[in-house]
MMTF fields as JSON, N, C-alpha, C and O atoms, coordinates in Angstrom:
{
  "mmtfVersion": "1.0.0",
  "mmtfProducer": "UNKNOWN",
  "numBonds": 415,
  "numAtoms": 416,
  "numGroups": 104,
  "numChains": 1,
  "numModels": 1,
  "chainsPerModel": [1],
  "groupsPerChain": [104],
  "chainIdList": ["A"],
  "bondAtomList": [4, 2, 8, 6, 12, 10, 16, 14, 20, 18, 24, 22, 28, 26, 32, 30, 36, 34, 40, 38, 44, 42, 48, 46, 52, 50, 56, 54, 60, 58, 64, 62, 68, 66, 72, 70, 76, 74, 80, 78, 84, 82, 88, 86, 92, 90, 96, 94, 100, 98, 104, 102, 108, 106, 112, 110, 116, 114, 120, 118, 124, 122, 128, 126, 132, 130, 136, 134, 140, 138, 144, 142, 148, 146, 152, 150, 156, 154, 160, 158, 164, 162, 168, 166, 172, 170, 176, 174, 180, 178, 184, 182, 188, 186, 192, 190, 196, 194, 200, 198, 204, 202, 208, 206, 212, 210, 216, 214, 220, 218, 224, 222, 228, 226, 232, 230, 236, 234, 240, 238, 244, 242, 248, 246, 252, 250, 256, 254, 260, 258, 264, 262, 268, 266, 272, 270, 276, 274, 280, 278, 284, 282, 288, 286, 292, 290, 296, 294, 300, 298, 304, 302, 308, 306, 312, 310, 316, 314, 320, 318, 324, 322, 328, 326, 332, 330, 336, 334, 340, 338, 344, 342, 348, 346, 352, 350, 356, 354, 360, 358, 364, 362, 368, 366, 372, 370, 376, 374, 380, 378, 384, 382, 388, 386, 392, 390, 396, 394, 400, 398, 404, 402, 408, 406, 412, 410],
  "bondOrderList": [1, 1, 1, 1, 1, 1, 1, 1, 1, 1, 1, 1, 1, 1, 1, 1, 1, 1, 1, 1, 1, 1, 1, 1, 1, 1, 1, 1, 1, 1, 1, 1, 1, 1, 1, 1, 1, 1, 1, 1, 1, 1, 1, 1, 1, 1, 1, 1, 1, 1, 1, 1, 1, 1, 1, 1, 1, 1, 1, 1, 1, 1, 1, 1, 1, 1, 1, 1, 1, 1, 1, 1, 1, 1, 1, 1, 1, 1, 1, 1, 1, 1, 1, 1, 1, 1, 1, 1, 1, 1, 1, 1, 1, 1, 1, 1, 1, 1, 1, 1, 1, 1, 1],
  "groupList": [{"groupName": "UNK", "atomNameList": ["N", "CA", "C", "O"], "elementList": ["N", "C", "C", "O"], "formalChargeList": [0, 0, 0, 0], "bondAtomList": [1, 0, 2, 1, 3, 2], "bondOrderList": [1, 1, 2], "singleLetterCode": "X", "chemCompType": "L-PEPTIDE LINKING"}],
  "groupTypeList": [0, 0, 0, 0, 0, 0, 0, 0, 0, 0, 0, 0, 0, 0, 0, 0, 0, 0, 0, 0, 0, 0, 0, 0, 0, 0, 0, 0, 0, 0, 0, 0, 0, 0, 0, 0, 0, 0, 0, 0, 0, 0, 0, 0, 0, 0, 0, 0, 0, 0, 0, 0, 0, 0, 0, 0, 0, 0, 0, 0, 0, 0, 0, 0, 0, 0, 0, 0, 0, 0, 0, 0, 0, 0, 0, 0, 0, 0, 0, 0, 0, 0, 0, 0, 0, 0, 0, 0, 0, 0, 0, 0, 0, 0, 0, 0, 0, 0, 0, 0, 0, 0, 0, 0],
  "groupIdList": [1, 2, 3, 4, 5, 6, 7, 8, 9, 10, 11, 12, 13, 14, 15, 16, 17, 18, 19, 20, 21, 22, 23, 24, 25, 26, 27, 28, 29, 30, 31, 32, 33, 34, 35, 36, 37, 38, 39, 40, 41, 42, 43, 44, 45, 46, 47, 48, 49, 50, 51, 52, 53, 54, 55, 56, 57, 58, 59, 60, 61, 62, 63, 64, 65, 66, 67, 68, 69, 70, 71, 72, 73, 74, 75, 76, 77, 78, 79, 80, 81, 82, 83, 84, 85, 86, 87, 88, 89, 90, 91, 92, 93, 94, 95, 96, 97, 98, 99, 100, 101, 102, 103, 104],
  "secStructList": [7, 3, 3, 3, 3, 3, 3, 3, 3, 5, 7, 6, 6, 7, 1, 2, 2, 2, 2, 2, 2, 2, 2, 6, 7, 7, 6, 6, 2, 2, 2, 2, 2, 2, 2, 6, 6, 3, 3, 3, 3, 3, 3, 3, 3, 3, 6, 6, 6, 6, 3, 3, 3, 3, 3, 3, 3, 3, 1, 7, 6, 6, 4, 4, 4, 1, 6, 6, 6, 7, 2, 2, 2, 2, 2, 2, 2, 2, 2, 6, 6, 6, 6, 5, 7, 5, 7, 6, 6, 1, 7, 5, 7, 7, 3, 3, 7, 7, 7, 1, 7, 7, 7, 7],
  "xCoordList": [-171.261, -169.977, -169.665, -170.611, -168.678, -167.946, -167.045, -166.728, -166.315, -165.049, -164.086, -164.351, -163.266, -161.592, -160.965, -161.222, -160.048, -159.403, -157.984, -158.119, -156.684, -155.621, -154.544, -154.602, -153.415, -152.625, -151.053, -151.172, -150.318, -148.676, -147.805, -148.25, -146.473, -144.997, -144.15, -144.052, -143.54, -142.781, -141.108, -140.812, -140.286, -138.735, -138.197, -138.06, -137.878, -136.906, -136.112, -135.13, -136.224, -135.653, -136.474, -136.233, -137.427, -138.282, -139.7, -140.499, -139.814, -140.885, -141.084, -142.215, -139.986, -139.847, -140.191, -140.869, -139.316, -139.603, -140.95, -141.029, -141.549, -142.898, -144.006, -144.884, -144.199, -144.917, -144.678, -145.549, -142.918, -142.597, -143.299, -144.167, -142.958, -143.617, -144.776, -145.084, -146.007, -147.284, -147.737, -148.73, -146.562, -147.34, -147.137, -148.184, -146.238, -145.877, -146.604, -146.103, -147.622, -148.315, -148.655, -149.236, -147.957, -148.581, -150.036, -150.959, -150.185, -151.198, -152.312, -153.542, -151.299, -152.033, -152.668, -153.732, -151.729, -152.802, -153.635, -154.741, -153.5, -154.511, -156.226, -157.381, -155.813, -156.921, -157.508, -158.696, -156.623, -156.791, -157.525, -158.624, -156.624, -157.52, -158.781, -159.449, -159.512, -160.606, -161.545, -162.642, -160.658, -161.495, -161.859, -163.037, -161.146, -161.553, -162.432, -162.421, -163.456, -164.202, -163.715, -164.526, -162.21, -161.797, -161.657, -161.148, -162.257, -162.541, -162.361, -162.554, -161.98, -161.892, -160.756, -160.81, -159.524, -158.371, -157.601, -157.491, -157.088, -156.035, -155.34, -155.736, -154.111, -152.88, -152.379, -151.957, -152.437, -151.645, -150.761, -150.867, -149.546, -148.447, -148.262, -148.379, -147.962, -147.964, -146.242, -145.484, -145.812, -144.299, -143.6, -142.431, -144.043, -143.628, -143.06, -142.093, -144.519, -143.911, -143.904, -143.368, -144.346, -143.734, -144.985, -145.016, -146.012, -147.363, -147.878, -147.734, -148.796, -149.03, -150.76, -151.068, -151.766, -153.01, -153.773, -153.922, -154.197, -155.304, -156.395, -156.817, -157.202, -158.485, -158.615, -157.783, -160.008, -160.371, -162.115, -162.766, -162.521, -164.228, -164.295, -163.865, -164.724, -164.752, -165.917, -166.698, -166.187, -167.514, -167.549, -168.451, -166.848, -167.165, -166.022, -164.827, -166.494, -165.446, -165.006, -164.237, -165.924, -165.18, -163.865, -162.757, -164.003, -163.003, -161.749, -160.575, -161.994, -160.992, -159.706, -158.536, -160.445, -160.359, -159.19, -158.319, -159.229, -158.029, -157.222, -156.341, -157.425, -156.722, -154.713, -153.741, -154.713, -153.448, -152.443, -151.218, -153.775, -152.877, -152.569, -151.86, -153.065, -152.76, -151.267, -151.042, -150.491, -149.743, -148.541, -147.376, -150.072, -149.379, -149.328, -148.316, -150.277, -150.198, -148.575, -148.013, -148.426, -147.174, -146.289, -145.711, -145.671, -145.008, -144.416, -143.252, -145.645, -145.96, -145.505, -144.904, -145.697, -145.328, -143.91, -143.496, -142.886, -141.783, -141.354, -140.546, -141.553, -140.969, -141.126, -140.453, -141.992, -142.187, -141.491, -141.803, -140.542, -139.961, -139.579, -139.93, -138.358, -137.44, -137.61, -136.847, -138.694, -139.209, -140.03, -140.258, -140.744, -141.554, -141.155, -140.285, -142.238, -142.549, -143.012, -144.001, -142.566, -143.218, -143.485, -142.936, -144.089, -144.117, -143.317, -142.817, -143.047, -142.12, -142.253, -141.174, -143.469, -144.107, -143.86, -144.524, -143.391, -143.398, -144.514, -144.268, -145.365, -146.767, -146.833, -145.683, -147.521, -147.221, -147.371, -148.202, -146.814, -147.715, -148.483, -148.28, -149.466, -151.013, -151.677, -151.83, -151.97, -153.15, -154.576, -154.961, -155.088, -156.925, -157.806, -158.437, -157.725, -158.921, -160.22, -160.955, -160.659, -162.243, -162.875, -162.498, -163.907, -164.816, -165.27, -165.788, -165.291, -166.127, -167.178, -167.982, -166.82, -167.34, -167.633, -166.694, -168.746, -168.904, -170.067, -171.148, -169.453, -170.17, -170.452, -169.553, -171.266, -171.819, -171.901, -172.314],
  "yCoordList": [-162.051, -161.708, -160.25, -159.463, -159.899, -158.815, -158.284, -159.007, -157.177, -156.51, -156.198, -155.716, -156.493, -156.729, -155.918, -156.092, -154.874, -153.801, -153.653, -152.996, -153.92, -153.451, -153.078, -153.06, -152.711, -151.957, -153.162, -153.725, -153.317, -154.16, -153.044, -151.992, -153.295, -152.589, -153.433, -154.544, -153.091, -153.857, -153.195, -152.068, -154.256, -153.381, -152.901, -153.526, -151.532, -151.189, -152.291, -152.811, -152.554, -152.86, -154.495, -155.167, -154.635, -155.806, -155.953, -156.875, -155.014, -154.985, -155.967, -156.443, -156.452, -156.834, -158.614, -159.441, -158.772, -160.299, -160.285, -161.296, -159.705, -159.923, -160.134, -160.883, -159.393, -159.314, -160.967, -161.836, -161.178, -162.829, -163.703, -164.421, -163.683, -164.576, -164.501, -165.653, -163.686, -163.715, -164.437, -165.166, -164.102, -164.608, -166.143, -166.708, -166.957, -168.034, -168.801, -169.621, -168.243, -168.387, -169.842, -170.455, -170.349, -172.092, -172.44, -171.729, -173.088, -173.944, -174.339, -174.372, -174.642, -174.647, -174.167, -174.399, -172.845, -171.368, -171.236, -171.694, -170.645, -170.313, -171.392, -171.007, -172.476, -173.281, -173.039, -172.813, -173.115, -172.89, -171.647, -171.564, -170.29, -169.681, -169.424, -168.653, -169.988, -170.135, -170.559, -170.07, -172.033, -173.01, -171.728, -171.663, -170.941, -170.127, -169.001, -168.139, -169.165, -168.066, -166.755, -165.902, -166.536, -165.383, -165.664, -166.67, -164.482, -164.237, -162.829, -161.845, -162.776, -161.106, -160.618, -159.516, -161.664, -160.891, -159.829, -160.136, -158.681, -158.356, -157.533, -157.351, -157.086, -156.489, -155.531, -155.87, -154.009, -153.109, -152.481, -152.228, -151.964, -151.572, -149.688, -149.313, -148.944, -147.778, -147.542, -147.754, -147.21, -147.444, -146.334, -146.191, -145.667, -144.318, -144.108, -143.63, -144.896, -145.355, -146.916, -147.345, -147.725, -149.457, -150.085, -151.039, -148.786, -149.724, -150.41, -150.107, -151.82, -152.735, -152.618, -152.641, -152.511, -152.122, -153.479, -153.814, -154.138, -155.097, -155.402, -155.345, -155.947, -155.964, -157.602, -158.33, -158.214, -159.136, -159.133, -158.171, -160.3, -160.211, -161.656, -162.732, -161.6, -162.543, -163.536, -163.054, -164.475, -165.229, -165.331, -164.605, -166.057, -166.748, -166.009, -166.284, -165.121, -164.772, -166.262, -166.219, -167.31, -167.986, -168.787, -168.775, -169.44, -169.752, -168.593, -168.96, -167.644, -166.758, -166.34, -165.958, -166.583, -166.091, -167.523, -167.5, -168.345, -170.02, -169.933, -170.779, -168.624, -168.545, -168.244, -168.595, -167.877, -167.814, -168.705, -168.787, -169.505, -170.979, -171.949, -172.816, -171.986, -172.823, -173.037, -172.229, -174.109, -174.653, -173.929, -173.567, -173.944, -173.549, -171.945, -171.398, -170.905, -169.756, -168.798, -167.705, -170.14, -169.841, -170.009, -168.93, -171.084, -171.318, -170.187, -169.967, -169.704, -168.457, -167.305, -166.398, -167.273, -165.922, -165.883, -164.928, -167.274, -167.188, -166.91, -165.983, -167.254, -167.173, -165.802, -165.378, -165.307, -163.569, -162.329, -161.14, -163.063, -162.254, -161.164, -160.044, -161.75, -161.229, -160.168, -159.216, -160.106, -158.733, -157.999, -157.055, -158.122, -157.273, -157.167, -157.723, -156.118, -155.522, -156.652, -157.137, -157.313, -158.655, -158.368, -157.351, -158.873, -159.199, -160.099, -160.476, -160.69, -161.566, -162.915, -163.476, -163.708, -164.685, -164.523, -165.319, -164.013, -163.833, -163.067, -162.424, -163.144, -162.399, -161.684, -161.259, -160.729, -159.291, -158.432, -158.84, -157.069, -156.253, -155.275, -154.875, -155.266, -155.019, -154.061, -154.253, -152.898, -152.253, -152.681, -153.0, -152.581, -152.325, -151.128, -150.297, -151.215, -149.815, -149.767, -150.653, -148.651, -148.927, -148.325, -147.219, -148.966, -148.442, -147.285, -146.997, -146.562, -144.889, -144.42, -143.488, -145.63, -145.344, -146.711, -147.364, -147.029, -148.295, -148.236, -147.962, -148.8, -148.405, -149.803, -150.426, -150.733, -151.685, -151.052, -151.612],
  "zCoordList": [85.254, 84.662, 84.978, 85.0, 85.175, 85.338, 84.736, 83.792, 84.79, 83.638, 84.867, 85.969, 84.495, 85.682, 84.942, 83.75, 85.216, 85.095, 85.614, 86.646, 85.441, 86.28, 85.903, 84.674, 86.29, 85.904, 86.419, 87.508, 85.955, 85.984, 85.607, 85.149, 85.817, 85.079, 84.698, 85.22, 83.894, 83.225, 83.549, 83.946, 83.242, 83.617, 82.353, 81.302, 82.659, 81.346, 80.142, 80.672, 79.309, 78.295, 77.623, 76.62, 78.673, 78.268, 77.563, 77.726, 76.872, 75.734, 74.773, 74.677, 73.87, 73.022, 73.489, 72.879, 74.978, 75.241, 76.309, 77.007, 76.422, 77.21, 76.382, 76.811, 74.79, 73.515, 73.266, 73.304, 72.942, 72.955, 73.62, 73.125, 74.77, 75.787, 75.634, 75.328, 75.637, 75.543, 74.487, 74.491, 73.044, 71.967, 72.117, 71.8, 72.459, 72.744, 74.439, 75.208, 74.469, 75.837, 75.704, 74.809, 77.227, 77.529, 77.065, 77.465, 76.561, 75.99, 77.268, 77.226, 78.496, 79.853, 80.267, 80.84, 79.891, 81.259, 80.379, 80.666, 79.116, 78.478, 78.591, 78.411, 78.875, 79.014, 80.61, 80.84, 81.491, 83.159, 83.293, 83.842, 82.563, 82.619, 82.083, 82.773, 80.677, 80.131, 81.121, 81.391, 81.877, 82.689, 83.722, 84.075, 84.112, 85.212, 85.347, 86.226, 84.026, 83.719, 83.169, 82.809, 83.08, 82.076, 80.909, 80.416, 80.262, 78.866, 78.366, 79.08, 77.095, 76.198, 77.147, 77.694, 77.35, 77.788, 76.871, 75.684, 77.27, 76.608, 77.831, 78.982, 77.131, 77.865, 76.898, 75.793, 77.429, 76.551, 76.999, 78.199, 76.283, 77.417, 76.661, 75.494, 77.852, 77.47, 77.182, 78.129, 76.179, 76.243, 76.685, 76.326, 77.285, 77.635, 79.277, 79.871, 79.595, 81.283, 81.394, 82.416, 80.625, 80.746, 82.043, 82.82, 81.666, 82.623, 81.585, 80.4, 82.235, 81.581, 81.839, 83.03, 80.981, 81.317, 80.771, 79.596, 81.92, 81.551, 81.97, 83.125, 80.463, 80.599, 80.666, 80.125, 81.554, 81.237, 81.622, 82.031, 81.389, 81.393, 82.625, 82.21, 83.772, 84.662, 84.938, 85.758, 84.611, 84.921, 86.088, 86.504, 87.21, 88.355, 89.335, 89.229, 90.22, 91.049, 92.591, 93.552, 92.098, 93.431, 92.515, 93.052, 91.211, 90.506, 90.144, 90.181, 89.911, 89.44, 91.357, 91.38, 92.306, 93.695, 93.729, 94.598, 93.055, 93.219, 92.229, 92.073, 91.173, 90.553, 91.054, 90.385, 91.727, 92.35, 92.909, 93.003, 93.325, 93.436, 92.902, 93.414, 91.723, 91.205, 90.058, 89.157, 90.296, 89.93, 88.961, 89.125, 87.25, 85.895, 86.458, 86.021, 87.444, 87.149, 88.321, 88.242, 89.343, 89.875, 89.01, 88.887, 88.05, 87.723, 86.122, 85.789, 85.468, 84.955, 85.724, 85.149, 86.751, 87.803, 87.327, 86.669, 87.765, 88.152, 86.585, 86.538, 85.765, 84.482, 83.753, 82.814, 84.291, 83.684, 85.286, 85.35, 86.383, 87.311, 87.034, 87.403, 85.927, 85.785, 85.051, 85.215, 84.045, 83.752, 84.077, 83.322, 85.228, 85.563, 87.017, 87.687, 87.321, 89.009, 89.652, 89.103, 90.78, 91.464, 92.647, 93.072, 93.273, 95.14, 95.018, 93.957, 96.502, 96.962, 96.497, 96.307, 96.22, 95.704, 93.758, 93.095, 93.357, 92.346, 91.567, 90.546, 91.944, 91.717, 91.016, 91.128, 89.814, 89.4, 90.313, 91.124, 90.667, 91.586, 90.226, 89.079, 91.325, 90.152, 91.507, 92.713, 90.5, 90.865, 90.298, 89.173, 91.31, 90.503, 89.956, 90.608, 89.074, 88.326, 88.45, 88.013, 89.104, 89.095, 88.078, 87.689, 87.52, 86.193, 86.201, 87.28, 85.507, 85.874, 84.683, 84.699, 83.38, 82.272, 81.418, 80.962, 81.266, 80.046, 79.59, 80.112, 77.524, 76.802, 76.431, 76.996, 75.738, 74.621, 73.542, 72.527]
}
């Protein structure tokens, strides 16, 4: 297992419905992604600059690596577009953070 680290943006004025949407999260992904070895997700947003900072805990990097293709997590892409930073695919654009510090 591993700790996954990255960074999203969000568009001006969409705070309020991204908190929405999350709390109302498909019943699907949330299982797809369980099935996919992520665990101890969270997402925090800095409201100052509208970066989106997330953590998750990864079991299996060859399952999490199909995570992209699959189905419920495109269809998720397309439905959170319109408020966030995307690639062309709908995708988030996401940086990666590298660890420099961890405690238990």
């Amino acid at each position: 297992m591993y700790r996954n680290a990255f960074t999203m943006k969000l568009k001006p004025g969409f705070e309020a419905e991204y908190k929405k949407r999350h709390d109302e999260i498909w019943p699907e992904l949330e299982a797809m992604l369980s099935e996919s070895g992520i665990s101890d997700y969270s997402i925090y947003l800095d409201e100052e600059t509208l970066t989106l900072f997330a953590f998750q805990k990864v079991a299996d990097k060859v399952k999490e690596a199909q995570i992209p293709n699959n189905p419920i997590v495109k269809k998720w892409w397309a439905y959170m577009a319109d408020i966030m930073e995307t690639n062309p695919d709908n995708s988030p654009v996401t940086k990666p953070l590298r660890e420099v510090f961890h405690m238990d």
